[in-house]
C-alpha positions in Angstrom: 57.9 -49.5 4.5 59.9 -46.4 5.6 61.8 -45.6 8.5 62.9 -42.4 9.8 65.4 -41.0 12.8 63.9 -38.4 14.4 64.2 -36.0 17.7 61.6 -35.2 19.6 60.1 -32.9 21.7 61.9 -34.1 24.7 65.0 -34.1 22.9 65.5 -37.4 22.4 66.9 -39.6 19.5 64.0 -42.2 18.5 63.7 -44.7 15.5 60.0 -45.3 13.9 58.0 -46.4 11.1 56.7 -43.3 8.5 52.8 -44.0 7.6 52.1 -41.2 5.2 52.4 -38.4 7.9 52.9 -39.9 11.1 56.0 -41.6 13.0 54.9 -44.9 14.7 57.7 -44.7 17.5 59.5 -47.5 17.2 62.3 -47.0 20.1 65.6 -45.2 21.0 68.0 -44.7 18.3 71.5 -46.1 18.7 74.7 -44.9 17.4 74.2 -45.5 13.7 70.7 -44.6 13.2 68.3 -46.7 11.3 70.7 -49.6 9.7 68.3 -51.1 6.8 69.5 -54.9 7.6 66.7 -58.2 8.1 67.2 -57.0 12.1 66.3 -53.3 11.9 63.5 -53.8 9.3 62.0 -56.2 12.1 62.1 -53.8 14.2 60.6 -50.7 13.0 57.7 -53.3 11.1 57.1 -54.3 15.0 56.8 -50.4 16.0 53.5 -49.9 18.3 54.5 -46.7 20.4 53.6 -43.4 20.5 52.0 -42.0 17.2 53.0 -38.3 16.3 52.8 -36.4 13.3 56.1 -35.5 11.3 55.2 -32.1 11.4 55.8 -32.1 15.4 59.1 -33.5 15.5 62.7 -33.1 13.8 64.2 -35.2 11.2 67.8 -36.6 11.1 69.5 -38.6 8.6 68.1 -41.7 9.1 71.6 -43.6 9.3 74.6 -42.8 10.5 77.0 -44.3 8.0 80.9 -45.3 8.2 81.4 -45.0 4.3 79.7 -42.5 2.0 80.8 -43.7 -1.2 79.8 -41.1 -4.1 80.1 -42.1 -8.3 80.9 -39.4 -10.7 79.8 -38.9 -14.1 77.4 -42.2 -14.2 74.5 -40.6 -16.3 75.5 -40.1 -19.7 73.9 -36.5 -20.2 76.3 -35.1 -17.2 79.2 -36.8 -18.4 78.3 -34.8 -21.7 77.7 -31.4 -20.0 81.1 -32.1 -17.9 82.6 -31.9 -21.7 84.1 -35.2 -20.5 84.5 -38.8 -21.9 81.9 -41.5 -20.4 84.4 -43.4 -18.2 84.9 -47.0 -18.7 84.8 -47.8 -15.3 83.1 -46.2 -11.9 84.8 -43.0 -10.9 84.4 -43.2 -7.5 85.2 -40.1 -3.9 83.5 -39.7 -0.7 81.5 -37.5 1.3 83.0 -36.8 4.7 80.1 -38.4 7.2 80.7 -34.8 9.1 79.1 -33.0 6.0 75.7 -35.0 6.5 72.7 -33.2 7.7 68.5 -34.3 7.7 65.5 -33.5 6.0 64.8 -29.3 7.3 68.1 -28.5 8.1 70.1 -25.5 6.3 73.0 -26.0 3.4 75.5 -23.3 4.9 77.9 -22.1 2.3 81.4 -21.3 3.0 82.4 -18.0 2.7 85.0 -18.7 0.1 82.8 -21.0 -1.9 81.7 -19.1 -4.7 80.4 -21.7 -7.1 77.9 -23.9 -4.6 76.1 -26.2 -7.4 73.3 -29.1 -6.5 73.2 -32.6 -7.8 70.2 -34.8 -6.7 71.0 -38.3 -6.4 69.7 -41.8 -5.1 71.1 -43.5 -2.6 71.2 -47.2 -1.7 72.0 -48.2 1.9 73.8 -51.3 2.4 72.2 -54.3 4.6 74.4 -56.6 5.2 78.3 -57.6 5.3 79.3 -57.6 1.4 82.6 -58.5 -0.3 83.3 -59.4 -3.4 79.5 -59.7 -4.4 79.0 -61.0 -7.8 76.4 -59.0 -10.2 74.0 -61.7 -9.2 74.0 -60.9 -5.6 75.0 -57.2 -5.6 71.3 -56.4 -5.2 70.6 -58.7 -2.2 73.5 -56.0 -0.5 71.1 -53.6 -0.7 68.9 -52.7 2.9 67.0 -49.6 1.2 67.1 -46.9 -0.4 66.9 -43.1 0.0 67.4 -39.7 -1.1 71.1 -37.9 -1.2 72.1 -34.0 -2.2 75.7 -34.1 -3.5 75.9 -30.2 -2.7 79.2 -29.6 -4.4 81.6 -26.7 -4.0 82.7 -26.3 -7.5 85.6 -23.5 -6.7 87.2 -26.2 -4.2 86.7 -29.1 -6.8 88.1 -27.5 -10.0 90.6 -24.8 -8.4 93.4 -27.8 -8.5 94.9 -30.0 -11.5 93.4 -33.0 -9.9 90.0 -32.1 -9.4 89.7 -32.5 -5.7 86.5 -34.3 -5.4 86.8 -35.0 -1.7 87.0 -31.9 -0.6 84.9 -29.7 -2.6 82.1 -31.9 -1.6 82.7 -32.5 2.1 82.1 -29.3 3.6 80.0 -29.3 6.4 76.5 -29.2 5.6 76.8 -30.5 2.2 74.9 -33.9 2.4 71.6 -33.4 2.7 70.2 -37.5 3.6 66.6 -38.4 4.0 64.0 -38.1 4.8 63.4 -41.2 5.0 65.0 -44.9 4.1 62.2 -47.1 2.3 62.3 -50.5 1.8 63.2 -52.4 -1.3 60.2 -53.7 -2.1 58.7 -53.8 -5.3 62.1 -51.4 -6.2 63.1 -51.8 -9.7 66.7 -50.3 -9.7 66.8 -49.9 -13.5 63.6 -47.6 -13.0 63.6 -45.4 -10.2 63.1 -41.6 -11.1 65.6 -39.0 -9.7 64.7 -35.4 -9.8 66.1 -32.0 -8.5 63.9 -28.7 -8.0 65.4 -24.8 -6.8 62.0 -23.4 -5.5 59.7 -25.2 -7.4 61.5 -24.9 -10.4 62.8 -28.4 -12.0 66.6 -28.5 -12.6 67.2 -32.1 -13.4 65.0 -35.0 -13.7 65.9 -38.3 -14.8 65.6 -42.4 -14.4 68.2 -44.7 -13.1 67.5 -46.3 -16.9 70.0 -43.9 -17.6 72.8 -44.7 -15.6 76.1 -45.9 -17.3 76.7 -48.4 -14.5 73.9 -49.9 -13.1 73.2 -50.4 -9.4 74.3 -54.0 -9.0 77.3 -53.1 -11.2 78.5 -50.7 -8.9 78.2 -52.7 -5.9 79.9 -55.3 -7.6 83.0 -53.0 -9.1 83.5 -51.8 -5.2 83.0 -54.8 -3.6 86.3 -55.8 -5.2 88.3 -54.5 -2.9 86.5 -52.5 0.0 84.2 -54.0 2.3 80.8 -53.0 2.4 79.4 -52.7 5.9 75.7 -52.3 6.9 75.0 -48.7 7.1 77.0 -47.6 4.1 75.6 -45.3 1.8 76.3 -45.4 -2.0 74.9 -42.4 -4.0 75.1 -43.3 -7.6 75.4 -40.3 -9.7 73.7 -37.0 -10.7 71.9 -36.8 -14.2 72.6 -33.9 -16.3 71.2 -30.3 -14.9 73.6 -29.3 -13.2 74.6 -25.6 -12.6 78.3 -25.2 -13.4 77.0 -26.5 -16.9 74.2 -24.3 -17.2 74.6 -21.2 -19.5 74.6 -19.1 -18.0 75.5 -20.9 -14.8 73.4 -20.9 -11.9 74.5 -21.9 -8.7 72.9 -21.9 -5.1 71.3 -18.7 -3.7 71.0 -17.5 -0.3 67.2 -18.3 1.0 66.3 -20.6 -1.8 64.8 -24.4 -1.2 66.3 -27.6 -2.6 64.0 -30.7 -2.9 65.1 -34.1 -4.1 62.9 -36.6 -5.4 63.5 -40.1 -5.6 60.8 -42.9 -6.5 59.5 -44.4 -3.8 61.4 -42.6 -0.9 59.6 -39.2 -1.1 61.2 -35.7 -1.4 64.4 -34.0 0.8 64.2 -30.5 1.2 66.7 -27.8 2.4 67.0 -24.7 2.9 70.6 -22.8 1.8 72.2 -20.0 4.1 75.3 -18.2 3.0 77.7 -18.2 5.9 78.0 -14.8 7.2 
């Protein structure tokens, strides 16, 4: 099952179920979207309204997250490209929520950024209340899953000692989410391909059978200390592709179209604009 937060032609913020190309309405959307817990899959499996094609209305972000908790260097082929040592444990920054934007709507890159690079990335959105999980019942955390662009402003990151992770990464526009969070069923988290594309052509394409830390460990390692709330979005690495590692490099163009693939969630695009 997948939901979606849309707006439609009225203007207003609705909830509903995706069946291949059309919204099922399933109701007004409150302040955090579509939050994948027992409750809100309920309710968009119960949708009956209005029935209109995805092609007639806007897509948002389908949740409206508190936490946006991003893991660095968790495939072994970018941790390579980075000409960096596979970490021992999760390396773990945020996202800003302000930087998030839907499925359609344009990456705008700063004016001073001068190295915009992609990472495609899945994300899992938390379902229910977790601390402390153990590795046994990270998984049951786990409301859905969907698709996340870590658009990354590599001069910001790097231009600092410290790599500024935070920052670099936060700037407005620069989290794509969507289009739409599916269900976990029949998910196998130690198989879901990822895969990045720049106009049709292929950048980086992977599986999560590659990831240094699997899902469940990572819930479990930040579990430890943070609470997980429903709503909160994990995105759990990039695989290796990325431009800033590229020779020669190759970073985000004016007028070019980002899609992000994820097994069973279906593909984010975005446009980029160059801010003026």
């Amino acid at each position: 099952m997948h939901a979606v937060r849309y707006r439609n032609a009225a203007g207003e913020i609705r909830l509903g179920r995706l069946e291949d190309q059309t919204i099922v309405d399933a109701g007004p959307s409150g302040h955090q979207g579509f939050v994948p817990s027992v409750e809100g899959w309920a309710f968009i499996a119960a949708a009956a309204g209005e029935r209109t094609d995805v092609g007639a209305v806007q897509l948002l972000h389908p949740v409206v997250p508190s936490k946006i908790i991003a893991i660095g260097l968790n495939y072994r082929d970018h941790a390579k490209e980075s000409e960096l040592d596979v970490p021992e444990v999760p390396v773990v920054f945020s996202k800003y929520p302000s930087s998030l934007i839907g499925h359609g709507e344009s990456i705008v890159i700063p004016r001073e950024e001068t190295r915009p690079d992609y990472e495609g990335e899945l994300a899992v959105v938390i379902g229910r209340r977790t601390y402390r999980a153990t590795l046994e019942e990270a998984l049951d955390a786990i409301g859905g899953i969907t698709c996340i662009h870590d658009v990354s402003g590599r001069r910001a990151q790097l231009e600092t000692p410290l790599r500024q992770f935070v920052y670099g990464k936060s700037f407005d526009t620069f989290c794509p989410l969507g289009p739409a969070i599916a269900s976990t069923d029949g998910i196998d988290f130690a198989d879901v391909g990822v895969e990045l594309s720049i106009d049709g052509e292929v950048m980086q394409s992977s599986n999560t059978k590659h990831l240094i830390f699997s899902v469940a460990q990572l819930i479990e390692y930040l579990s430890r200390g943070a609470t997980l709330e429903p709503g909160d979005v994990i995105a759990t690495g990039t695989p290796g592709g990325v431009g800033d590692s590229r020779e020669p490099r190759r970073y985000l163009r004016d007028g070019e179209r980002v899609s992000v693939t994820v097994g069973g969630v279906g593909t984010l695009v975005n446009p980029v604009t160059f801010e003026q």
